[in-house]
PLY file of the C-alpha trace (Angstrom):
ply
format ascii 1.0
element vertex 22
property float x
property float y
property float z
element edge 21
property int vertex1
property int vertex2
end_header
6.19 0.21 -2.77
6.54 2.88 -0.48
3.82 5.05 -2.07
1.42 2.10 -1.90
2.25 1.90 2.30
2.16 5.65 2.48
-1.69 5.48 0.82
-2.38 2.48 3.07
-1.61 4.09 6.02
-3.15 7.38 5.21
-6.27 5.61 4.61
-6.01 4.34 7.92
-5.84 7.30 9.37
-8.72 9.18 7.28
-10.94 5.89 7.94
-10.55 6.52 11.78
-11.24 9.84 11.61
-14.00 9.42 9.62
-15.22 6.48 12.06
-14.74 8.84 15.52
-16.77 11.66 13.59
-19.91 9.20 12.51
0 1
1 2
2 3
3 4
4 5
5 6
6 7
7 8
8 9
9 10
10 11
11 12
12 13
13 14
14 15
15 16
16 17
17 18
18 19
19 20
20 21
C-alpha cells in the first residue's frame, strides 16, 4: 500500500517536471 502511494506520488512529481521542461 505504501509502495503503491510512494510510486503515485513520485510520478507526480516526475510528470510535473517533465510538464515545466516541455
Amino acid at each position: 500500500m505504501f509502495s503503491n502511494v510512494r510510486e503515485q506520488w513520485f510520478s507526480n512529481i516526475r510528470g510535473d517536471v517533465l510538464s515545466g521542461i516541455v
